[in-house]
N, C-alpha and C positions, 0 to 999 in steps of 0.2 A: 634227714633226707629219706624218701620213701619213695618204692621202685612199684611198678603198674608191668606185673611181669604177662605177656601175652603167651598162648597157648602156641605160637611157633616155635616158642622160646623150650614149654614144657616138654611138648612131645618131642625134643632132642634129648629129653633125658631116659627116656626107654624106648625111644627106636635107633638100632646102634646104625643104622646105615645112613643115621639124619645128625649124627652126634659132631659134635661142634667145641672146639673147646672154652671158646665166650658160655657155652650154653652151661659148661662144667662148673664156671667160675659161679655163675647166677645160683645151680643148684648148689654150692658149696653153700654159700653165703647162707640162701635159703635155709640151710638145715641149720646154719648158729645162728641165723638171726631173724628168724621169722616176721619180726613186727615190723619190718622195713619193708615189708611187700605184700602187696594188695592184687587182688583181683577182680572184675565186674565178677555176677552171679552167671555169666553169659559162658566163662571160661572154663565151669567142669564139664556143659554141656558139650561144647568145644572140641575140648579134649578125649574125651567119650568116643564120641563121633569121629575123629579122624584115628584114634586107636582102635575104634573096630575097623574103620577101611583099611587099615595096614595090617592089623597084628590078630591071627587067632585066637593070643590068649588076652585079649584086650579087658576082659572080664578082669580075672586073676590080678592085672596090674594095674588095673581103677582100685579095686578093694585094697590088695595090700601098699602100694606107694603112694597115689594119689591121694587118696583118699586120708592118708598120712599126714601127709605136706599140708592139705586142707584144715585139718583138725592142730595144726602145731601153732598157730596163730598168727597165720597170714589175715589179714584184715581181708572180709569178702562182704563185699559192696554191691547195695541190690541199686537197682535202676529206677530212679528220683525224677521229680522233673528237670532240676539243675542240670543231670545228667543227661537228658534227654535235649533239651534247648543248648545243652555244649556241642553235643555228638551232630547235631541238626547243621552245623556249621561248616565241622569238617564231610558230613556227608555231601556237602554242598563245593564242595572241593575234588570231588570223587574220589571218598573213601567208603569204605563199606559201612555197612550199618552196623557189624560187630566191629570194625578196627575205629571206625567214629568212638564207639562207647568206649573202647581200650584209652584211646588217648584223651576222649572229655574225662575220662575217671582221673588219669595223670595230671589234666589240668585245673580239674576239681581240687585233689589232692599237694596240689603244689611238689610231681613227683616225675618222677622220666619215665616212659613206659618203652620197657625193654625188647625188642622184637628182632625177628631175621624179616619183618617184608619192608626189605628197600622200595619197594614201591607205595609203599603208603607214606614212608616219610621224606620219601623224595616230592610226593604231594603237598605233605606238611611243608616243607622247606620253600618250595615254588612259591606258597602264597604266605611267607614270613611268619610264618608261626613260630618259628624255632625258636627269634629270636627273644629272650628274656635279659633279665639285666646278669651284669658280671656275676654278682652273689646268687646266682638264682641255677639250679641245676638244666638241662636240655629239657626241652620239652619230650623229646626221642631222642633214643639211642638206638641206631642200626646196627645189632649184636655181628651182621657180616661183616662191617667194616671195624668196628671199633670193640676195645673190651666195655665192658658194662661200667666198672668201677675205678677209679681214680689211683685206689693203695694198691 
């Protein structure tokens, strides 16, 4: 099983006034088990980007943490055509064109992709994408309502 962890999910892990304890569990895992979760290439950018609109030291905590996590063997997934004619789908859903890529990567991957925006998987859900077969993990996991992981 393989997680498509979205950048809502991340920047809970150093912004404490966004911290989540779904978000704690994800990084736990993250750090013993890296090879279970993936990323598009769209997600350091991502992440950057909304850490410098919050955080002063947003520098300092790309290099030493992020940058960390990236390098420990999270699978990071550039943007294919595959990926692009998946994301084209749920854009057409009204999702964004980074939350498209987050979740065509999940379903490239045969993998749940992890997030806090209820609102994109509340979109997913409307037009029956969630559903997959009993053996088959969620297409999403909405980290506000639900924990990430089953153990």
């Amino acid at each position: 099983m393989r997680y498509v962890i979205d950048a809502s999910t991340a920047i809970r892990w150093y912004v404490g006034s966004l911290a989540h304890p779904h978000a704690d569990v994800v990084l736990k895992k993250v750090i013993t088990r890296p090879e279970l979760f993936a990323v598009p290439e769209l997600f350091t950018y991502e992440v950057l980007s909304v850490l410098y609109r919050i955080l002063p030291d947003a520098g300092r905590i790309y290099e030493k943490d992020v940058n960390r996590l990236l390098r420990s063997g999270i699978l990071r997934y550039p943007m294919t055509d595959n990926i692009f004619n998946r994301a084209d789908r749920f854009i057409a859903m009204g999702l964004t064109g980074y939350d498209a890529c987050y979740v065509a990567l999940a379903e490239e991957l045969d993998a749940a992709w992890l997030t806090f925006d209820g609102k994109a998987c509340r979109k997913i859900a409307e037009n029956g994408e969630l559903a997959r077969g009993l053996e088959e993990p969620p297409l999403t996991v909405d980290l506000n309502k639900q924990r990430p992981f089953s153990e």
